[in-house]
C-alpha positions in Angstrom: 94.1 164.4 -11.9 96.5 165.6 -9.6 99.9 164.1 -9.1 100.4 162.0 -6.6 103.5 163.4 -4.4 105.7 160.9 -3.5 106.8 161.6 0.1 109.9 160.0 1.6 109.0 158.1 4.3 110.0 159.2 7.8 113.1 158.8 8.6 113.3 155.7 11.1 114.4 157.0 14.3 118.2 155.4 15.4 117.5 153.2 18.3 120.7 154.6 20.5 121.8 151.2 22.5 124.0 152.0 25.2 126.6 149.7 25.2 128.5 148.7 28.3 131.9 149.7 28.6 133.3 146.4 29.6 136.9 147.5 31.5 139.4 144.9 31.7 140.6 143.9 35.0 144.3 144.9 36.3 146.7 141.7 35.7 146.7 140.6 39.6 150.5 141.2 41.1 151.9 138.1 42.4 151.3 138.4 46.3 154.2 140.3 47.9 156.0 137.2 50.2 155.8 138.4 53.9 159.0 138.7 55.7 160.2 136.3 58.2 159.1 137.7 61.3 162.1 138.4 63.3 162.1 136.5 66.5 161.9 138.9 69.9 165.5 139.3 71.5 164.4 139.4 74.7 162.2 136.1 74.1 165.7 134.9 72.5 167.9 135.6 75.5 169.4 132.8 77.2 168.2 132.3 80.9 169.8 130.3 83.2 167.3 128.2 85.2 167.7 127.5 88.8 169.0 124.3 90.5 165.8 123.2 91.3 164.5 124.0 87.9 168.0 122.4 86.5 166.5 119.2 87.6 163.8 119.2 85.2 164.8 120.9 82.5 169.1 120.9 82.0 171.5 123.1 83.3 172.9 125.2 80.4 171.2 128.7 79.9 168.2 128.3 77.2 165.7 131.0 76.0 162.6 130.7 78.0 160.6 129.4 75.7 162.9 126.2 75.4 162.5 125.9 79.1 159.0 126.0 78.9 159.0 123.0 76.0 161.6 121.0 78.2 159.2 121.4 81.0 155.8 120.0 79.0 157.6 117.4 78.0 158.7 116.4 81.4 155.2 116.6 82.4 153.9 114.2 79.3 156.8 111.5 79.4 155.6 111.2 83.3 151.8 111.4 82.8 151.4 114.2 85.3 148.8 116.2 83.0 144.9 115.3 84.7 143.5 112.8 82.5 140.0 115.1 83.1 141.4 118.4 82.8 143.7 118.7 80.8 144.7 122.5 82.3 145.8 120.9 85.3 149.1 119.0 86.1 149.5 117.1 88.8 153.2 117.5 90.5 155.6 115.1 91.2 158.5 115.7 94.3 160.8 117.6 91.7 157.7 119.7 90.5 156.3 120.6 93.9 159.6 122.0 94.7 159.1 124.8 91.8 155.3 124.7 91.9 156.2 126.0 96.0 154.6 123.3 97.6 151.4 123.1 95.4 150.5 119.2 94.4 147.9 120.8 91.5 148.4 123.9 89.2 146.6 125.2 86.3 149.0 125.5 83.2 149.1 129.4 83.3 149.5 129.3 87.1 152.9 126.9 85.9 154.3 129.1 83.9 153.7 132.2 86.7 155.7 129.6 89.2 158.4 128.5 86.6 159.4 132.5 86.0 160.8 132.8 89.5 163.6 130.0 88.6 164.5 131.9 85.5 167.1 134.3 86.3 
């Protein structure tokens, strides 16, 4: 009888598993804090409104955007913003005087108007 050979079995083929490379995220910065916008000097200027503008909104020289605040809230302590439309304020004798004459303007005719008392 013949000898039986033993033969090694095959050798088992690897399974190569990819692995993921898993890369850890950057530690987030802490948000850069904006810088204070600086306000514009020319919005910043002091303007001194006309008498007939002085009426309404004081005397002493104020940056235009003050003026315009002074004069909204002339117009809401006297109710003269349209109860419909709210775009639309109705003037009073001390308005129609800057509004030239006009009983109703449009808020962004108003500020248009208000401009030519601003000197």
């Amino acid at each position: 009888m013949a000898k039986a050979s033993k033969k090694k079995p095959a050798a088992k083929a690897k399974k190569v598993v990819a692995k993921k490379v898993v890369k850890k995220a950057a530690p987030k910065k802490a948000a850069a804090k904006k810088a204070k916008r600086k306000p514009n000097a020319a919005l910043m200027k002091a303007m001194t409104p006309s008498p007939v503008l002085a009426e309404v909104v004081g005397a002493k020289p104020q940056p235009r955007g003050q003026i315009t605040k002074n004069l909204w809230a002339y117009i809401k302590k006297n109710g003269l913003q349209d109860k419909i439309n709210k775009r639309l304020i109705n003037a009073d004798e001390k308005l129609k005087k800057i509004f030239g004459g006009k009983s109703v303007v449009n808020m962004f005719e108003m500020t248009k108007l208000v401009s030519k008392h601003i000197g």
